[in-house]
C-alpha positions in Angstrom: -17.3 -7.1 -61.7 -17.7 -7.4 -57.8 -18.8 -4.2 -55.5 -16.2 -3.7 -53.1 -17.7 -2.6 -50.1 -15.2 -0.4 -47.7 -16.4 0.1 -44.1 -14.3 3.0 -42.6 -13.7 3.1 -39.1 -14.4 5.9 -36.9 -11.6 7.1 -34.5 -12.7 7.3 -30.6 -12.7 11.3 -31.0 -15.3 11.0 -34.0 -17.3 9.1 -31.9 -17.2 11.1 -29.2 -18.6 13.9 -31.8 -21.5 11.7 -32.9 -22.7 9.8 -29.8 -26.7 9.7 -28.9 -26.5 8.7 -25.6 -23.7 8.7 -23.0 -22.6 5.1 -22.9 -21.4 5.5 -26.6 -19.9 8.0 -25.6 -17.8 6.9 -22.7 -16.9 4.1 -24.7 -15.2 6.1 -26.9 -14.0 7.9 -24.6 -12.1 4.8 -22.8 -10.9 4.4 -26.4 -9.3 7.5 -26.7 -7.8 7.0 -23.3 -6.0 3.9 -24.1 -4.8 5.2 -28.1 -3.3 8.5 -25.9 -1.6 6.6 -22.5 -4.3 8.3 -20.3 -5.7 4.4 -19.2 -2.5 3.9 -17.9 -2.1 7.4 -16.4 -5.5 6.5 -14.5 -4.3 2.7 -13.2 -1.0 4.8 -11.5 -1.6 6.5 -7.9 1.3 8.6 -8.6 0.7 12.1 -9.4 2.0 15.9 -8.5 -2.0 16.8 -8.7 -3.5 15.5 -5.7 -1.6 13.6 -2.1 -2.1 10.2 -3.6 -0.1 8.6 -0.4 -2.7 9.9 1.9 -5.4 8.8 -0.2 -4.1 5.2 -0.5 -3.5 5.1 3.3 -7.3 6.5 4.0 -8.3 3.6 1.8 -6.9 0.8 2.8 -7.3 1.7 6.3 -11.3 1.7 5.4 -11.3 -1.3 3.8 -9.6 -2.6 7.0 -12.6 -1.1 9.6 -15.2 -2.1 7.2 -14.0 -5.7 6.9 -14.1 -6.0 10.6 -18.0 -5.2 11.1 -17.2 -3.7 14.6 -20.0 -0.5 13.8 -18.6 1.3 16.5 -15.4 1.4 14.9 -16.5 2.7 11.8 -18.1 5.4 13.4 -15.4 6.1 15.3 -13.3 6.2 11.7 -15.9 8.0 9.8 -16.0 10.6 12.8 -12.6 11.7 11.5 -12.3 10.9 8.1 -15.3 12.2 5.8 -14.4 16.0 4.6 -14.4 17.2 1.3 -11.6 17.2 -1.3 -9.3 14.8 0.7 -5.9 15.3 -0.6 -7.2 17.6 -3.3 -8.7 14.8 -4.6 -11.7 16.8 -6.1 -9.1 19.1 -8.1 -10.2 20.1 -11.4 -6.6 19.4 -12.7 -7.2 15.3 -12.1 -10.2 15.5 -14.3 -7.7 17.0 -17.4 -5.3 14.2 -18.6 -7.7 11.4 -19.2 -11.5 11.9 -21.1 -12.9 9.2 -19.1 -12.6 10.6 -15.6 -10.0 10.5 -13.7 -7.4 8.5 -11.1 -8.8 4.6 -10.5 -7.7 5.8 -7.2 -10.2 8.6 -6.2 -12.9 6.8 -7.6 -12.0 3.3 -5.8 -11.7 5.7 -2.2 -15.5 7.7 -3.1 -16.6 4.3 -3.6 -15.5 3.0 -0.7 -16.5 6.3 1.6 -20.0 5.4 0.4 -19.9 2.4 1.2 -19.2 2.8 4.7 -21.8 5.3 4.7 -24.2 3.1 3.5 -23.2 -0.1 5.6 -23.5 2.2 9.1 -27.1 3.0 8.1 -27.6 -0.4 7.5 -26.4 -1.6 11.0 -29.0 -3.3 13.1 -26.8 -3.0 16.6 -29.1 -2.3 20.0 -25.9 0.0 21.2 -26.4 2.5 18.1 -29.6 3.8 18.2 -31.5 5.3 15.2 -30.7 8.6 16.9 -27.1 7.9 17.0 -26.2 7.3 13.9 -29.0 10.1 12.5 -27.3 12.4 14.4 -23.8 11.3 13.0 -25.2 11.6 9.5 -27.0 14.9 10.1 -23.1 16.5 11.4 -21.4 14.5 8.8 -23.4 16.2 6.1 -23.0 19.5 7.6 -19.7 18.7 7.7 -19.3 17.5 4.3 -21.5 19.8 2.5 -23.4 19.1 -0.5 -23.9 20.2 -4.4 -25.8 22.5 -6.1 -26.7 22.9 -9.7 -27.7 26.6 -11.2 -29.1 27.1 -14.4 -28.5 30.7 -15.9 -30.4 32.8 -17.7 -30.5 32.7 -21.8 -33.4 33.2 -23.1 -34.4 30.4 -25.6 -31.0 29.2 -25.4 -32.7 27.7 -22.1 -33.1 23.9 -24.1 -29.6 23.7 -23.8 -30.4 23.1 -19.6 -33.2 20.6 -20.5 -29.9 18.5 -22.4 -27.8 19.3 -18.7 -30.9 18.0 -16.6 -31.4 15.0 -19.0 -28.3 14.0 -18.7 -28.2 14.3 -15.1 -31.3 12.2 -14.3 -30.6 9.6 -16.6 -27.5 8.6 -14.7 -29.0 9.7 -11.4 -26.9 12.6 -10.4 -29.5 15.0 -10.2 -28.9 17.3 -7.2 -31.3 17.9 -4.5 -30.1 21.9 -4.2 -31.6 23.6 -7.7 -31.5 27.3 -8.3 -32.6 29.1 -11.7 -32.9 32.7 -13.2 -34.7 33.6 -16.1 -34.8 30.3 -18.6 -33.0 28.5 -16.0 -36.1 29.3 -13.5 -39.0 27.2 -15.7 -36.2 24.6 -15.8 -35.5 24.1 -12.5 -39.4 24.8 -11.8 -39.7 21.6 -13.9 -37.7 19.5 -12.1 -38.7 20.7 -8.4 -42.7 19.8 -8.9 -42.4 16.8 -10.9 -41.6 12.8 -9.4 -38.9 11.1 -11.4 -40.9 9.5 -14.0 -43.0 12.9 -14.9 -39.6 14.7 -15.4 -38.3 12.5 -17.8 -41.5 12.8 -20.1 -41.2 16.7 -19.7 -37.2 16.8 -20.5 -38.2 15.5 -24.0 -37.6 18.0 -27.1 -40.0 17.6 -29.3 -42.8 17.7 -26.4 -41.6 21.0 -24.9 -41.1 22.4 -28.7 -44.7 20.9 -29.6 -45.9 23.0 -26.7 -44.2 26.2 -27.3 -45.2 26.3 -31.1 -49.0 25.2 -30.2 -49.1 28.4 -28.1 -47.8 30.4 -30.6 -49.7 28.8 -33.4 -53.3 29.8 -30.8 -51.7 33.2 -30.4 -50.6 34.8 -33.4 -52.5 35.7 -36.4 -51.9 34.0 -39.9 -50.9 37.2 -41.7 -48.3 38.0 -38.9 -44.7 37.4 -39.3 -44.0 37.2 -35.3 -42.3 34.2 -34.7 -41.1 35.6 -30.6 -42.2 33.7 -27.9 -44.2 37.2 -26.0 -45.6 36.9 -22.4 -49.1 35.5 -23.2 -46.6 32.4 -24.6 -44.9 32.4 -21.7 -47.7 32.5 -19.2 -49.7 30.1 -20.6 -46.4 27.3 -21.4 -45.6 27.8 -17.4 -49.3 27.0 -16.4 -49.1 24.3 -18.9 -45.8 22.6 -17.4 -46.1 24.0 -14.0 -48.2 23.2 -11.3 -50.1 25.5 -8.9 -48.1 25.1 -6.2 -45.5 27.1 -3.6 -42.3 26.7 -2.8 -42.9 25.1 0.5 -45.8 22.3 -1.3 -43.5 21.6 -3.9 -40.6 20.3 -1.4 -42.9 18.7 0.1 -44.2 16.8 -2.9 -40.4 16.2 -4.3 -37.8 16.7 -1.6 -35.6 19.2 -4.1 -34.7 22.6 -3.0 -35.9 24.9 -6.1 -34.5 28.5 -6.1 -35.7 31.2 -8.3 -33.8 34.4 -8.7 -35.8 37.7 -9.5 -34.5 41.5 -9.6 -36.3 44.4 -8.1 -37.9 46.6 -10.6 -36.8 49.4 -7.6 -33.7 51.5 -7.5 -33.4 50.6 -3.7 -34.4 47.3 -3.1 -32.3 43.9 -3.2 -32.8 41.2 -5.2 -34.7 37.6 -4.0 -34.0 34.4 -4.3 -37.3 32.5 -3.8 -37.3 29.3 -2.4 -39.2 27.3 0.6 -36.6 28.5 3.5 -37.2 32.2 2.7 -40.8 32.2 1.1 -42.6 28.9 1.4 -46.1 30.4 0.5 -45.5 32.6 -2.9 -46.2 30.7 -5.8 -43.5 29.1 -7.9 -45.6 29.8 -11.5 -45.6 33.7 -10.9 -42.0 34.0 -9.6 -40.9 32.0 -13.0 -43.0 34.5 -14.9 -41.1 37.5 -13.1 -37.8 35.7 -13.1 -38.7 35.6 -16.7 -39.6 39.1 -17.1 -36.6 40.7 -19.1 -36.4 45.1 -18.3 -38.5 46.5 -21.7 -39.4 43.5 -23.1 -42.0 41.8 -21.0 -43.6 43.9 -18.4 -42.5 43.4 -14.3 -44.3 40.9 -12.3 -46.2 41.1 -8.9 -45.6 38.0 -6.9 -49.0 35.9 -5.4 -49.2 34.0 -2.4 -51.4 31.2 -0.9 -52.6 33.0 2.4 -54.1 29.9 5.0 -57.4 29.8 3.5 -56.0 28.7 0.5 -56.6 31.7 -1.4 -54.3 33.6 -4.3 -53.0 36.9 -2.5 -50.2 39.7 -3.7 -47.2 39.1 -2.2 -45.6 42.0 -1.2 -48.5 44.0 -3.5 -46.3 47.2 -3.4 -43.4 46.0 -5.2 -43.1 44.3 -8.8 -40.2 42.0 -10.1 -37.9 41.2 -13.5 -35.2 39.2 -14.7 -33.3 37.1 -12.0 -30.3 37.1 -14.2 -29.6 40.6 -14.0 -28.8 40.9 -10.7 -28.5 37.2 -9.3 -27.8 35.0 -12.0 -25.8 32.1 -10.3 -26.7 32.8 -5.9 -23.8 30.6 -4.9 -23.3 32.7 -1.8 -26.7 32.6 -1.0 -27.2 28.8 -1.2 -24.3 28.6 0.6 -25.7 30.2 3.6 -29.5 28.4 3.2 -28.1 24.8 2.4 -24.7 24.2 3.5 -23.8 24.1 -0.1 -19.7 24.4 -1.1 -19.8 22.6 -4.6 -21.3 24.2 -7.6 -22.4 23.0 -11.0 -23.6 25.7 -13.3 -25.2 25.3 -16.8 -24.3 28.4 -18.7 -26.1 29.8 -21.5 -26.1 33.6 -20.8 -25.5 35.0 -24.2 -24.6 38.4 -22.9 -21.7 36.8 -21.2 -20.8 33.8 -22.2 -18.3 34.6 -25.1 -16.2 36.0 -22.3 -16.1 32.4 -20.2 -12.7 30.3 -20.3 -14.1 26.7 -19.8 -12.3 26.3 -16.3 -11.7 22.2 -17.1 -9.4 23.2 -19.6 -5.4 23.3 -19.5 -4.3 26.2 -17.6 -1.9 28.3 -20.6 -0.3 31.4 -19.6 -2.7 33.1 -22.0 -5.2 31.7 -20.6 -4.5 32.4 -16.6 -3.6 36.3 -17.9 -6.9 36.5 -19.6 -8.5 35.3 -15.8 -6.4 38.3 -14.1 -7.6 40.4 -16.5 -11.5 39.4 -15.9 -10.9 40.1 -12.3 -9.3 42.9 -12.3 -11.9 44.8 -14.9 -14.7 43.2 -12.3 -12.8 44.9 -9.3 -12.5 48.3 -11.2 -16.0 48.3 -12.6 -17.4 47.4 -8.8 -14.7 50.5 -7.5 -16.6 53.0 -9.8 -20.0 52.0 -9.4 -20.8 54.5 -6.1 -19.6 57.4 -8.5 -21.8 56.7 -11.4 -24.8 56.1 -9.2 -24.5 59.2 -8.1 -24.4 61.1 -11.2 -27.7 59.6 -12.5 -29.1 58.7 -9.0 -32.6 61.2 -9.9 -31.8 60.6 -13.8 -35.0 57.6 -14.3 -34.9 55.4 -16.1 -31.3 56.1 -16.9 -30.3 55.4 -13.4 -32.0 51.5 -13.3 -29.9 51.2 -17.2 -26.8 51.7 -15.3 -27.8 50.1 -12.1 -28.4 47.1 -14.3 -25.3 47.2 -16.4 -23.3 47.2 -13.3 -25.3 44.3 -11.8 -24.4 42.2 -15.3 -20.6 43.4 -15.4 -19.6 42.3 -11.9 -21.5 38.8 -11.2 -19.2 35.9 -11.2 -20.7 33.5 -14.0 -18.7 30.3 -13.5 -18.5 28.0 -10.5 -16.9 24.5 -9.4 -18.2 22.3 -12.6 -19.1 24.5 -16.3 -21.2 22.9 -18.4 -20.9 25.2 -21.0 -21.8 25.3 -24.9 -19.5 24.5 -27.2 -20.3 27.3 -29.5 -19.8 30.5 -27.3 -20.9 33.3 -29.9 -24.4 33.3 -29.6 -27.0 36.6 -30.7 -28.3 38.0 -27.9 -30.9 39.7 -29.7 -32.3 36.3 -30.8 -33.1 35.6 -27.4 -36.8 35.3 -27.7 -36.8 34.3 -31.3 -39.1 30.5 -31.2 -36.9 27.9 -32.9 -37.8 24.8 -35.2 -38.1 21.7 -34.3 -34.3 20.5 -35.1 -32.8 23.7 -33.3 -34.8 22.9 -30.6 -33.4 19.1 -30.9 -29.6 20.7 -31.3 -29.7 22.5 -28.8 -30.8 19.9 -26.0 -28.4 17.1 -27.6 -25.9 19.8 -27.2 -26.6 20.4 -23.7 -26.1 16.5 -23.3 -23.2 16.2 -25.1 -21.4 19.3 -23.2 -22.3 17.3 -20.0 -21.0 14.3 -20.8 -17.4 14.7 -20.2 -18.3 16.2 -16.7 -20.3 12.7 -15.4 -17.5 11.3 -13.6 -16.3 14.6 -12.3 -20.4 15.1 -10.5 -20.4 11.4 -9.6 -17.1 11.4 -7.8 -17.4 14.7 -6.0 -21.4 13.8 -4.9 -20.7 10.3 -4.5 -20.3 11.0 -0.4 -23.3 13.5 -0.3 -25.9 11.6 -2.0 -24.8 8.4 0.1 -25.2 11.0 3.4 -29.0 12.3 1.9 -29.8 9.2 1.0 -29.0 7.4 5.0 -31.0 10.4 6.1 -34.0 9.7 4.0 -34.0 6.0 5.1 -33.9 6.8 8.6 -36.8 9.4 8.3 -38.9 6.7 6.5 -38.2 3.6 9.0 -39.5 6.3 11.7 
């Protein structure tokens, strides 16, 4: 008798399911987009979604200037031709047909806007000074805008943003604009005091697992049960990953723009976001801990400050701090206003919230755009009776922080521009703290990776201009 040996071949979407890294899965992906017609959707310019005629006219005009190396020229073009979401080219709807990314058309134009971007910077012409063309780029960045990414808050469910920022900085599309609250804060604290190389040693599972089950191994007794990561665990895992530095030293050290949001543990104060605009001298390790800090669980934080001697002082010693996601969890309008910011990526995890989240890349359904009027309209009427239940329980402490807080969590907006949400949505919120093994820690990550995956081409398209802008205005710094 002879073994017959079947091999069974896996169809793209399978391998979409099972890829480990994201060139097996674009690959399948291109797959898919050939079995289903979407290749061929891509190759066409034509489409209802986006002014495909104005984009093909901006390009080959481009092409044109470029080709003639006349600098002045280009400038003169680029003067009136880089804004953002030409055409609606940076529509959400253009990203939906194919898995792949989207029109060969609005990638071949980013490309090309880069380009120019690039080859100005490049020219070596006595008539346009450094200053020239560092001024252009300063206006045309204004002008453009740039990208942020927020992490939320979640709780252990924070590993799924260590997936999101892996996948990120493998294909280089980290953005220079971070904010995070609560387990987004130590992740985005991560990335904003580390070089390149450091963070992708720290984004690894198994070492930031290793690290959180060695401290709780050192902190709890054999005979206890606990398996909860509690605020000694904490403390000592940010001191551990973190460095002792401030907002201001760590932009200086890596050029990224780390945000941290924290509550007040006041009735009438506002909420922070920490960063080196508004506080360049508190210290980045105690604002994660107080970003951190969630209301009757782990106690409120004080932040500290390097004064100019170099000492640790209290920073604003009167007041005390908690949980940046209950007030602030995603600062869009306040990044807006620091950074010029008007494109948002958000990594969700917020279990409190998130089974309410429709993912925003998916096909608009009439069930699906009623449940969005619905959301808004419950958001409007909670925010319309807010006032009126204040003032019933406005001398009623600490009932009057519960509602305070409630409030704060009903009416945030939790999505932005890009979602990078979980696939599983139902999540236990009470489980929050709970320290997972080592292969929920690995799930978790791979599934942050995985859920960023189909939104590479999206990021890289609509940062494509921006980074090329940053990246003209860091090589004119440094030739200065």
């Amino acid at each position: 008798m002879v073994a017959v040996t079947q091999t069974i071949e896996l169809s793209p979407q399978m391998r979409m399911a099972e890829a480990r890294s994201y060139e097996e899965w674009r690959a399948a992906a291109e797959a898919e987009d050939e079995r289903t017609g979407a290749a061929r959707w891509k190759a066409r310019d034509e489409s209802r979604r986006y002014d495909f005629k104005v984009i093909r006219r901006r390009l080959e005009e481009l092409r044109e200037v470029r080709a003639s190396g006349d600098p002045h020229r280009l400038l003169f073009y680029l003067n009136e031709g880089i804004h953002g979401n030409t055409g609606n080219m940076g529509s959400a709807s253009l990203y939906r047909r194919a898995r792949s990314g989207t029109k060969d058309l609005v990638t071949a134009y980013s490309r090309e806007l880069a380009g120019a971007i690039e080859q100005l910077g490049a020219q070596d012409d006595p008539a346009l000074s450094r200053a020239d063309k560092k001024k252009f780029f300063r206006r045309a960045s204004h002008c453009f805008g740039r990208t942020a990414l927020m992490f939320s808050g979640g709780g252990i469910l924070g590993f799924f943003h260590v997936g999101v920022a892996r996948a990120l900085v493998e294909q280089g599309l980290m953005p220079n604009v971070l904010s995070g609250s609560s387990a987004g804060a130590l992740v985005a604290a991560i990335l904003g005091t580390h070089d390149e190389d450091a963070v992708r040693g720290l984004l690894q599972g198994r070492v930031l697992h290793d690290a959180f089950e060695g401290l709780y191994e050192a902190s709890v007794e054999p005979s206890s049960k606990r398996r909860r990561v509690g605020v000694e665990e904490l403390r000592t895992f940010v001191e551990t990953r973190i460095p002792d530095l401030t907002f201001g030293e760590a932009f200086e050290k890596t050029g990224r723009r780390i945000n941290i949001s924290v509550s007040p543990r006041e009735l009438h104060q506002q909420a922070r976001l920490l960063n080196a605009i508004t506080s360049p001298t508190v210290l980045i390790r105690e604002a994660v801990i107080a970003s951190c800090a969630i209301p009757g669980i782990f106690p409120p934080v004080t932040l500290a400050a390097r004064n100019r001697a170099g000492e640790r002082v209290p920073y604003v010693a009167s007041r005390q701090w908690v949980d940046g996601s209950v007030t602030n969890d995603l600062p869009a309008r306040q990044l807006s206003r620091l950074y010029g910011v008007n494109h948002f990526v958000t990594s969700q995890v917020n279990p409190i919230v998130l089974w309410t989240l429709r993912d925003t890349d998916a096909e608009d359904t009439l069930f699906a755009k009623f449940f969005e009027i619905s959301s808004q309209a419950m958001r409007q009427s909670v925010r319309a009776t807010y006032p009126l239940s204040m003032k019933l329980v406005e001398r009623a402490y600490p009932l009057n922080m519960v509602v305070r807080m409630a409030y704060a969590v009903a009416t945030q907006d939790y999505t932005a521009d890009i979602n990078i949400l979980p696939r599983r949505r139902l999540w236990n919120p009470g489980k929050a703290l709970s320290l997972l093994s080592a292969n929920e820690t690995e799930f978790l990550i791979a599934e942050g990776e995985a859920s960023t995956w189909p939104r590479i081409e999206r990021i890289r398209n609509c940062t494509r201009v921006s980074r090329a802008l940053d990246a003209a205005l860091v090589r004119l710094e440094a030739e200065r």
